[in-house]
C-alpha positions in Angstrom: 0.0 0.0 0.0 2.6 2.3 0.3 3.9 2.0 -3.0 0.7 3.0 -4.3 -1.5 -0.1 -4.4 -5.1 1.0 -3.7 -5.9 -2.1 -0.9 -5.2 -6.0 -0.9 -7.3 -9.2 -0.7 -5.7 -12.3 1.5 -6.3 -16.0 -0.2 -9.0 -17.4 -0.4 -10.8 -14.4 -0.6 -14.9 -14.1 -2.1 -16.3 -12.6 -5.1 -18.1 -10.0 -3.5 -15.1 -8.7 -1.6 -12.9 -8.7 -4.8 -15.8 -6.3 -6.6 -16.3 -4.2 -3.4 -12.6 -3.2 -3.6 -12.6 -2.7 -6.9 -16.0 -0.6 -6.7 -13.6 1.4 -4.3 -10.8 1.9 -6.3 -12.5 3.1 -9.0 -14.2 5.3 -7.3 -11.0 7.0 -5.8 -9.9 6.7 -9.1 -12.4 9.2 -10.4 -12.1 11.7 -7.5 -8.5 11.9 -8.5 -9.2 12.3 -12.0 -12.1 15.0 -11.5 -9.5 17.1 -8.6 -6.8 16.6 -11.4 -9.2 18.0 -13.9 -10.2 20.9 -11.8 -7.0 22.3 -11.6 -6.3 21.9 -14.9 -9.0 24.4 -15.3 -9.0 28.2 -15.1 -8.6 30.0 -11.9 -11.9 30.1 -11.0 -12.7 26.1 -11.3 -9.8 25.3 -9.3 -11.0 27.8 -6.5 -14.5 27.1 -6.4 -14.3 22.9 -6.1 -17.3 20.8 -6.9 -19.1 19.6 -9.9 -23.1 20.6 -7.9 -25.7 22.3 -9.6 -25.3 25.3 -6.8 -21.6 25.5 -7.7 -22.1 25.6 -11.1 -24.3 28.1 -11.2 -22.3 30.0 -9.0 -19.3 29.4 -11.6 -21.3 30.4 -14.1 -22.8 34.0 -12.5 -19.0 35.1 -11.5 -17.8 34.6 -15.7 -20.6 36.6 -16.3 -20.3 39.3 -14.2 -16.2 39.8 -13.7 -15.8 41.0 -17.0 -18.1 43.9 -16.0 -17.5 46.9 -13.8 -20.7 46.5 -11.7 -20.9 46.4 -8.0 -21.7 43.4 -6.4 -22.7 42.0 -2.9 -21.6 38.4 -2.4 -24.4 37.3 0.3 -23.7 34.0 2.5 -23.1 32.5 5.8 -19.6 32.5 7.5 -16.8 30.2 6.1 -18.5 29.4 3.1 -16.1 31.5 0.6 -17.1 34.6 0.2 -13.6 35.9 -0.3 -12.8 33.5 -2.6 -15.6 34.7 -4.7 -15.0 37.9 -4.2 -10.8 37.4 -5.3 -12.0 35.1 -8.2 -14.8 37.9 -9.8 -11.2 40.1 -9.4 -8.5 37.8 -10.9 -11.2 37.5 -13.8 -11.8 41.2 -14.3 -10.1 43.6 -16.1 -8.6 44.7 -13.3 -6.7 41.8 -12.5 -3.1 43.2 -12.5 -4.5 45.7 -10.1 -4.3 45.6 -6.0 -7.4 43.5 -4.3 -7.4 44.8 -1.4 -9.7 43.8 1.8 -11.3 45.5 4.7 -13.1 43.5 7.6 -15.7 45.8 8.8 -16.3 43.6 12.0 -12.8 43.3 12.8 -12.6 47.3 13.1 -14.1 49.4 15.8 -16.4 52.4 14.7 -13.6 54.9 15.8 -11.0 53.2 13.2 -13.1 52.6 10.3 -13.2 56.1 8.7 -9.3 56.4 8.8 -9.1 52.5 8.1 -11.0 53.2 4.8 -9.8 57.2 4.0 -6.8 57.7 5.3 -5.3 60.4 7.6 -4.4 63.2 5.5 -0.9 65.1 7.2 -1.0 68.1 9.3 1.2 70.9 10.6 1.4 68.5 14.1 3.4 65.4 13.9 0.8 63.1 11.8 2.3 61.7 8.5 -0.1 61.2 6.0 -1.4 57.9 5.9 -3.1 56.2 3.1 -6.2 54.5 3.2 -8.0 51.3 2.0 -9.6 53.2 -1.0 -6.5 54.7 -2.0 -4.4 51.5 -2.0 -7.2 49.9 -4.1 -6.8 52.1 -7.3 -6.8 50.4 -10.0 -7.6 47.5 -8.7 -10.6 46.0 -6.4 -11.9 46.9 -2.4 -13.5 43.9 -0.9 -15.7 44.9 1.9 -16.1 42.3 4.2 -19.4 42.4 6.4 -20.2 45.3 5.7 -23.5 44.9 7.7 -21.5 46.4 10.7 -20.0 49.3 8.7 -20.9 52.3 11.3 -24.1 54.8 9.4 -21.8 57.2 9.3 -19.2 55.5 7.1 -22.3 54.5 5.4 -23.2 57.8 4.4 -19.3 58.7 3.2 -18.8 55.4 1.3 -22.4 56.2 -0.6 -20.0 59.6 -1.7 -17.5 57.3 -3.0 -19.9 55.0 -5.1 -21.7 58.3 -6.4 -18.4 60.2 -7.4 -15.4 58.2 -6.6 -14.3 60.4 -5.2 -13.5 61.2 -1.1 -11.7 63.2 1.6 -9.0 61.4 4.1 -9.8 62.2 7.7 -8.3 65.8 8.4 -9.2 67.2 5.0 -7.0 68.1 2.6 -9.6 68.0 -0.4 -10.9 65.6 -2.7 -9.2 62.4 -3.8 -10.7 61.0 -7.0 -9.5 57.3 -7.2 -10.8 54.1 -9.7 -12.0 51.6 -7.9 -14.3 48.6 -8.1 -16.3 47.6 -4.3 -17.2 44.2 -3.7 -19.2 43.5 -0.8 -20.1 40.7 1.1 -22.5 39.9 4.2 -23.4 37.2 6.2 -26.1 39.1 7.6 -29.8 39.5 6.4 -29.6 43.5 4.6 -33.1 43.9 4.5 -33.9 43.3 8.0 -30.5 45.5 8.9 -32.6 48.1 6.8 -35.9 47.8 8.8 -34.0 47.8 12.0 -32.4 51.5 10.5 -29.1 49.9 11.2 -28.3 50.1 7.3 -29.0 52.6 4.8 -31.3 51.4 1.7 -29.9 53.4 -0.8 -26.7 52.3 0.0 -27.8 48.5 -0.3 -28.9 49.1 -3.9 -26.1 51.0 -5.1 -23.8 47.9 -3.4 -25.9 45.0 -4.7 -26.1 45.9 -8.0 -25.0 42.3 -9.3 -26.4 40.3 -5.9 -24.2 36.5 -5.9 -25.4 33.9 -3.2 -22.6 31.7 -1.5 -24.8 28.7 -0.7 -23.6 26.9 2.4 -22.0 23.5 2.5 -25.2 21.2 3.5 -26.7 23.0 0.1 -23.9 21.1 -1.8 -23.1 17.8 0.1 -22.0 15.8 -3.4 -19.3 18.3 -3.4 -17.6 17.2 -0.5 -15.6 14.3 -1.5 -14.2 16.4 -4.2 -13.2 19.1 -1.4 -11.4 16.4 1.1 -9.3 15.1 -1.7 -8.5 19.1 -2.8 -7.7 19.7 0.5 -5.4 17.1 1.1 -3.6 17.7 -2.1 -3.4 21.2 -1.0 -2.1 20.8 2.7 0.0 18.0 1.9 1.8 20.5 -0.8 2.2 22.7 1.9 3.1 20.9 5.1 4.7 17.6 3.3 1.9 15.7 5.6 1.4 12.3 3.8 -1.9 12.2 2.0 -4.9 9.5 3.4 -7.2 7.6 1.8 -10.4 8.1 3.1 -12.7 5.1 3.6 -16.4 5.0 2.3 -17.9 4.8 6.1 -15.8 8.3 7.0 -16.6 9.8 4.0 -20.8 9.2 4.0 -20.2 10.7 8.0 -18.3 14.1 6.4 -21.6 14.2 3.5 -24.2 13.5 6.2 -22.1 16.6 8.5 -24.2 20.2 8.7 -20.6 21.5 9.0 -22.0 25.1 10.2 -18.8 26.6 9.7 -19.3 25.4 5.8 -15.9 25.0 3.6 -13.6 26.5 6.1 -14.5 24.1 9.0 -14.2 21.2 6.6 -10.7 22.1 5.6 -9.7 23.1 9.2 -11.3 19.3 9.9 -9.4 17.6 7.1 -5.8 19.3 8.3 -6.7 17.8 11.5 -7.5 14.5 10.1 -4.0 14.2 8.3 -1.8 14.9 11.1 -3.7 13.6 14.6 -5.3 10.7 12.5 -4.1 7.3 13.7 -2.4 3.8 12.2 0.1 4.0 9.3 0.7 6.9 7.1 -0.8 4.9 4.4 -3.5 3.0 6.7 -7.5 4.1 5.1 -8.8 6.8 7.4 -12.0 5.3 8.6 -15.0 6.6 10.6 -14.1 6.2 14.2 -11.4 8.1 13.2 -12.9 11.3 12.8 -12.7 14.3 15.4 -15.8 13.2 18.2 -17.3 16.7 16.8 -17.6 15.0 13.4 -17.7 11.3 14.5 -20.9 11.7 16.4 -22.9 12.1 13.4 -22.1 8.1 12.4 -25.0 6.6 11.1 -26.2 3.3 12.5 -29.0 1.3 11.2 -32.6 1.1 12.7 -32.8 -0.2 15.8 -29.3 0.0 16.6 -29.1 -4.0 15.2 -28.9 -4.0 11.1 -25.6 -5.9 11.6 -26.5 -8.7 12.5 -29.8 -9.1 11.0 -28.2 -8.4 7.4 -25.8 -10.8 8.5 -28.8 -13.8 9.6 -30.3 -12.7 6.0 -29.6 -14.7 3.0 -27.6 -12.6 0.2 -30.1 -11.1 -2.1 -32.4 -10.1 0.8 -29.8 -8.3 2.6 -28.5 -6.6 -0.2 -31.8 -5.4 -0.9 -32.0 -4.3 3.2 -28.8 -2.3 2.6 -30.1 -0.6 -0.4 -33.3 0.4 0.7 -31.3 1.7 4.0 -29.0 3.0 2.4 -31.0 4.8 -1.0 -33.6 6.3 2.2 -30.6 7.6 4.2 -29.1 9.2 0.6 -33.0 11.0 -0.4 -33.2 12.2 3.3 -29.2 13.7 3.3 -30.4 15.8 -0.1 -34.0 17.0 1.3 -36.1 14.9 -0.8 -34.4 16.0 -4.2 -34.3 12.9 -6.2 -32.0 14.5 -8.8 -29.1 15.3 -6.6 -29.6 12.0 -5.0 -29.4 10.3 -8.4 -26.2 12.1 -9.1 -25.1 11.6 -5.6 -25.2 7.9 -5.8 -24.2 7.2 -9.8 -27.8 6.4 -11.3 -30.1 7.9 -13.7 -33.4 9.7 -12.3 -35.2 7.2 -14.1 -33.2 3.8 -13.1 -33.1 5.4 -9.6 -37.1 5.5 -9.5 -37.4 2.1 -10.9 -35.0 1.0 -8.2 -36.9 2.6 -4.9 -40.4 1.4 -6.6 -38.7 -2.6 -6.5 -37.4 -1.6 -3.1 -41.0 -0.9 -2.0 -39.6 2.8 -1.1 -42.8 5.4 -1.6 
């Protein structure tokens, strides 16, 4: 195994165990293939990992859009990639070979933010000039990060900037006209910041002229296998950690995750995984493995006994057990959606339909 072989069988060895490893392989096989494919691609596939119809669409919005110089307001919950998105829609822009530059408008206190953003502009005291967000972003791009807790007075400044481009640095000192694209993002709902009077209204349409949704990860489960394997490509590039197989009961307990902090707390997960995870190097990572915050979403079988009745079952009748278990446990992971389910699990709508209807599964 460490010399690359995928798993072995010990003599004598049955049937079914010889096609359930290669079922395996092949299907590692094609992870690999579709990862090596995805970097292959442009900047933004590579970036935005998965092959989902949410992450498609989302592909397909930013190659529309970056070309443009509209504003836009990348809207979605924390750690899903919003800054990704946001640096993708800029290295696709004409702008690229500009500055991106970013500004985290909770990680700055009300006082900061206007100086943050506009710069200090020198007086006859000691105070150099100093240059602000805006100024070090012409040319180029301004990502505004949560800009739901922008103070309204900075609100009522940047609304200036978007009208004129144009601003003063704290101090005075006249106007400074600069080019600048704003990208904004928010995990926070806009509208009800608006009714609350927290958040100007004119200022949220002149932001969200292009609006782009980050959906979060439990929107886009099929992706994940395609992130682990991205991920570990991309830490073990970066740490020299030795890359790990993942084995089919750990990987349906990471698709069957919420994961509330969404990409990043996968990734954070996955780094974790490689260097605390026990056995060999080159030993399959399996479920009782995974950190207990993960691991505690195992799935078990009704009744807490489906072992050993599939295993007091005759063949066909306990395959057919573990594929109505396991189809039911697939439909209820994607909502009810039968099309991501039949993509999800390698079938045709149509087969998958006939399938559940033999299964007795209404």
């Amino acid at each position: 195994i460490k010399h690359g072989a995928y798993d072995f069988i010990e003599k004598p060895f049955k049937a079914d165990r010889l096609l359930l490893i290669a079922d395996r392989a092949l299907e590692t096989s094609r992870l690999k293939r579709e990862v090596k494919e995805l970097k292959q691609l442009t900047p933004i596939a590579s970036g935005l990992v998965g092959k989902s119809p949410a992450i498609n669409q989302l592909r397909q919005t930013i190659e529309k859009v970056a070309p443009t110089n509209s504003r836009i307001l990348i809207v979605g919950p924390s750690g899903a990639g919003k800054e990704l998105c946001a640096r993708t829609l800029h290295s696709m822009s004409s702008r690229a070979a500009g500055p991106f530059v970013v500004i985290n408008a909770a990680a700055i206190t009300p006082e900061r933010m206007e100086t943050e953003l506009f710069g200090i502009e020198q007086t006859n005291g000691s105070q150099s000039r100093k240059v602000g967000a805006l100024e070090e972003a012409h040319g180029g791009t301004l990502f505004i990060d949560e800009i739901a807790d922008m103070p309204r007075e900075t609100q009522n400044k940047i609304l200036r900037v978007l009208t004129d481009q144009t601003f003063e640095r704290v101090g005075g000192g006249g106007k400074v006209a600069v080019d600048v694209r704003i990208v904004s993002s928010t995990s926070r709902n806009l509208e009800a910041e608006i009714s609350a009077g927290n958040f100007r209204e004119d200022l949220f349409h002149r932001l969200s002229v292009v609006p782009i949704r980050i959906p979060p990860l439990a929107e886009r489960r099929e992706d994940i296998s395609l992130l682990v394997d991205y991920f570990m490509d991309q830490i073990s590039g970066a740490t020299g950690l030795s890359k790990r197989a993942i084995g089919e009961d750990a990987m349906a307990v990471l698709q069957s995750h919420d994961w509330p902090g969404n990409v990043r707390q996968l990734r954070n997960n996955v780094e974790r995984l490689m260097i605390l995870a026990g056995g060999d190097s080159g030993a399959t990572i399996t479920a009782n493995m995974l950190p207990q915050d993960v691991g505690s979403m195992i799935p078990s079988m009704p009744n807490g006994n489906g072992g050993e009745q599939l295993m007091s079952l005759p063949l066909r009748e306990a395959r057919e057990m573990f594929e109505r278990e396991y189809l039911v446990a697939q439909i209820n992971r994607f909502g009810g959606n039968i099309s991501r389910t039949a993509e999800f699990v390698g079938m045709e709508r149509s087969a998958l339909h006939r399938k559940l209807k033999a299964l007795g599964v209404g």
